[in-house]
N, C-alpha and C positions, 0 to 999 in steps of 0.2 A: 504494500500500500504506500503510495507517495501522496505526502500532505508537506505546505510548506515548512512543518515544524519538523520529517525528517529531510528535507534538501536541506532545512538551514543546522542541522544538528550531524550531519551526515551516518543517521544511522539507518535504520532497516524499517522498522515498525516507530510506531506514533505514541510508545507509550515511554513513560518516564517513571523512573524509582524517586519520590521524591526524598528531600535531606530529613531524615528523623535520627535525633540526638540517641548516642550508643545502640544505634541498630546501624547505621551507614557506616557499616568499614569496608575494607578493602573486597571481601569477600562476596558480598553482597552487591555492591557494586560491578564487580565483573563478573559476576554469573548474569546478572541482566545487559551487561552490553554483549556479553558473548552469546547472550540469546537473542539479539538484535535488537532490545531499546537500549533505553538512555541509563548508566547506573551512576549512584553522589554518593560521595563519600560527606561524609558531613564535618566539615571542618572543626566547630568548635568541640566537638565531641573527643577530639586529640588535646592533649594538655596546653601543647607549645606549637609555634610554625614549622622548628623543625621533627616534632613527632608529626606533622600534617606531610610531610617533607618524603616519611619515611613510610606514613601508611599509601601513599602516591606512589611510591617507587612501588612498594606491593604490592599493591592493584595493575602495575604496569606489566608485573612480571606475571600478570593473571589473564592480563589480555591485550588484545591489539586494533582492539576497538575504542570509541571514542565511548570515554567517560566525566562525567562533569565533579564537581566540589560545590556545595552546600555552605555560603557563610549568612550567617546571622548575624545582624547588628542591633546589636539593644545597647540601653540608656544603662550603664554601670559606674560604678563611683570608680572603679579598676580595670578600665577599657581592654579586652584582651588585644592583644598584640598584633592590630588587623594589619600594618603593614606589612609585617610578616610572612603574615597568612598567607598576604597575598603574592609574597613574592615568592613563597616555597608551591602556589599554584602555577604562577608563569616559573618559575627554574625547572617545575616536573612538565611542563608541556600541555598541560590540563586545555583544551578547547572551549570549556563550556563551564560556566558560573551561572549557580544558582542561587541568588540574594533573597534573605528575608529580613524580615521586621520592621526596620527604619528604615528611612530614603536614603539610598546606597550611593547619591550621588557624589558624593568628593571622590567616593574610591573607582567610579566609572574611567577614569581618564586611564589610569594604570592597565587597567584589565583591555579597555577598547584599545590601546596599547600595542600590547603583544596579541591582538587579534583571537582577541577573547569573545565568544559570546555571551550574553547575560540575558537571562531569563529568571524575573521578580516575582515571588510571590504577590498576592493581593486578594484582599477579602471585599472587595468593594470594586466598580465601576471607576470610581471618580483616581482611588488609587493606580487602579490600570491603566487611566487616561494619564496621570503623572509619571507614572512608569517608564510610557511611549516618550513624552514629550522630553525626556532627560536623557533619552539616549538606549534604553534597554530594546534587544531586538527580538524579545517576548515576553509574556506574561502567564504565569500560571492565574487562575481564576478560581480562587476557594470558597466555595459555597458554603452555607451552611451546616451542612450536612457532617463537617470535615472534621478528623481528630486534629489535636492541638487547637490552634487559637484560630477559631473564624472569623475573627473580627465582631462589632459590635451590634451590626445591622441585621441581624437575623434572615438574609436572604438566601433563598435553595436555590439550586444548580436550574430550576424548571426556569428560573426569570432571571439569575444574576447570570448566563452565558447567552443567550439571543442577548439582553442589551451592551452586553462584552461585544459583539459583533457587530451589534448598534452602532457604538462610539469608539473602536480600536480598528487602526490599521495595518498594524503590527501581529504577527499572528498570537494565536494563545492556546493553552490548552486548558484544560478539564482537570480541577481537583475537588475531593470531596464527593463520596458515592462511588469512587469507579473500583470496577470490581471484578467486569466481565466482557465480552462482546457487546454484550447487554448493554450496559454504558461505554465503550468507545463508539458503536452505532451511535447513539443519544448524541453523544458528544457531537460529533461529526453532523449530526443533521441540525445545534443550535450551531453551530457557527466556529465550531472549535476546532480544530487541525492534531487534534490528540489528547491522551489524558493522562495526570500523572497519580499514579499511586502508592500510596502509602503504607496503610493497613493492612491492605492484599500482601504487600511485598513481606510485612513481619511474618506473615504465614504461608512463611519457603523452605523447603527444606537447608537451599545455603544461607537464610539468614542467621545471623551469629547471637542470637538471644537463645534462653532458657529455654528447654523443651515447655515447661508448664505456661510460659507465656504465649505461644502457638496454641494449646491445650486450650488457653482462655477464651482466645478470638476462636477458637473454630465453636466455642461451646455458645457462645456471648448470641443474642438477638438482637435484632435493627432497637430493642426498649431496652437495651443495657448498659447505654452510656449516660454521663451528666455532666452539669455544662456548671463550672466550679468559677471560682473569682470575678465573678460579674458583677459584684458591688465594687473592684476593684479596676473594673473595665479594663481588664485584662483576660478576657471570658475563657477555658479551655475546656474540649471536649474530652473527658476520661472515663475509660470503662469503670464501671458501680464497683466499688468494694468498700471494706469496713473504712479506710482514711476516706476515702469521696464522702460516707453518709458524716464519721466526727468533723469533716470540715463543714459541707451544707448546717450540717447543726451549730457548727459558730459564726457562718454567716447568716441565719437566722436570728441566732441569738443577740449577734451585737450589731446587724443592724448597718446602717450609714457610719457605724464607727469602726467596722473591722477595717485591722491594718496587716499589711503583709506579717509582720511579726508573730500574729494572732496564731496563724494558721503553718509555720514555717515548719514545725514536724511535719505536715503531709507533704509537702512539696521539693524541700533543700535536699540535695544529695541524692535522689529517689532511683532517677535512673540506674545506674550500675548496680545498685542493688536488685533491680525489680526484671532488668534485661539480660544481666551476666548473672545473677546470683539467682534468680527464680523465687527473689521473697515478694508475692504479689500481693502483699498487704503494705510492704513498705512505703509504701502514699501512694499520689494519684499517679497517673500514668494516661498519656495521649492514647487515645483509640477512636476510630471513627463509626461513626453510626453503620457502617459499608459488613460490619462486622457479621451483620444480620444475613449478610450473600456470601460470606464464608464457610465452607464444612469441608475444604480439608487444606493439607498442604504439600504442595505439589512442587518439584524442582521449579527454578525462573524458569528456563526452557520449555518447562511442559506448561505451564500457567501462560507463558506469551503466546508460544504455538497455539494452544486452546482459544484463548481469544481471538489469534487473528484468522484462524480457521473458522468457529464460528462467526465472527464478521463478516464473513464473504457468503457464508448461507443467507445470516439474514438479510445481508444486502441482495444479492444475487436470486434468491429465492424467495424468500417470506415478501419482503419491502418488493423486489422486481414483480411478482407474481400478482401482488395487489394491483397494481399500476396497469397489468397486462390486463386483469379478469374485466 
């Protein structure tokens, strides 16, 4: 399948692993570009620039397909080391950057540079239209629906990608929901050129998390997630467990007064424990509603194959056969 999102990525298929904190290493990343999408490594998930340096050269040594790096920029009193980052991305050869959280634009100049592509997350229209105008040469497009932070505006993938196509001329793809053929069709017919997934990719057999956290998402229903620090407008979507219910209960309890401090047992440090160590009570943990089209875990290869082979029935058959009768 050719969509502008793989001529400008130059891979195979239209789908994308996106950047999730201690699931994106090297491993996981080139099993999905060696099965012809897009795979990230997630940059801050490495300590330093040069452990990001050295998890690059490992993913190198895994494939010979183009694989992208995941940076996040958020608001810290102890700024991690972005120049860094970003120069142990351009010394490894890295193609393709993928930016979330804050407006990435000082660090654009570096990356458009060394002939970098950059494709931005965004939980909104108005941010995707900012996205475009600064320079990114695509947009991820996070619905509602999505694990981690969707932003604040509560809008699903059914209306926040037709008006993506609306107001963007830059291409974009599809995150939050995607799961199957099922949604890269979908995608494909609002206006999208691919989709990127997240949740699906934790339940791989090369992703490098705890067996029980796979065990989770395949057991978990589209009603198993909750949507935690929204009094703090900082909204994330994480599958239910006993930290999700003691936080909702002291953001109930306190109201317009909770402060991050309130709540930092469920949250500080959670990852490595929850992804490497298999304690899935150790706080929250990002999961997407998508979890509810999960029941099993299947290599990348067999999961991309499977998509893009059913893609071509529905297209080719189901969707052509309407059109014909």
């Amino acid at each position: 399948m050719k969509t502008r999102i793989t001529e400008l990525f130059g891979i195979e298929h239209p789908i994308i692993q996106g950047g999730m904190h201690f699931v994106g290493f090297a491993e996981l990343a080139a099993a999905v570009s060696n099965a012809g999408g897009l795979g990230i490594i997630t940059g801050l998930t490495q300590p330093t620039a040069a452990d990001l340096a050295d998890e690059i050269a490992r993913c190198r040594e895994m494939t010979d397909k183009p694989f992208g790096v995941n940076l996040t920029f958020l608001p810290s009193l102890s700024a991690p080391d972005y120049p860094g980052y970003i120069k142990a991305v351009i010394d490894g050869g890295v193609t393709v950057v993928e930016t979330a959280g804050r407006n990435p634009q000082e660090h654009l100049p570096a990356l458009r540079q060394a002939g970098i592509r950059i494709i931005h997350k965004c939980t909104s229209v108005r941010h995707a239209q900012k996205a475009e105008s600064i320079g990114c040469d695509a947009v991820s497009v996070d619905g509602f629906e999505c694990g981690g932070h969707p932003g604040e505006d509560d809008i699903p993938n059914m209306i926040l990608l037709p008006r993506a196509a609306q107001e963007l001329t830059i291409p974009f793809v599809a995150s939050g929901g995607m799961a199957d053929a099922r949604s890269l069709v979908a995608a494909l017919a609002m206006g999208a050129e691919g989709i990127n997934m997240g949740t699906r990719f934790i339940a791989t057999r090369e992703a490098p998390v705890h067996a029980r956290v796979k065990a989770a998402i395949v057991a978990a229903s589209e009603l198993d997630t909750r949507l935690v620090m929204r009094p703090l407008r900082n909204t994330e979507r994480v599958l239910n467990n006993a930290a999700a219910g003691r936080l909702l209960d002291k953001e109930r309890a306190l109201g317009d007064k909770l402060k991050i401090e309130d709540i930092i047992d469920e949250v500080a440090g959670v990852y490595p424990r929850v992804m490497l160590d298999g304690d899935m009570e150790a706080g929250v943990w990002s999961c997407g509603m998508v979890a509810g089209l999960i029941d099993d875990v299947p290599s990348c290869k067999e999961l991309i194959d499977r998509i893009m082979r059913d893609a071509d029935v529905l297209i080719n058959q189901r969707l052509l056969g309407m059109v014909e009768a």
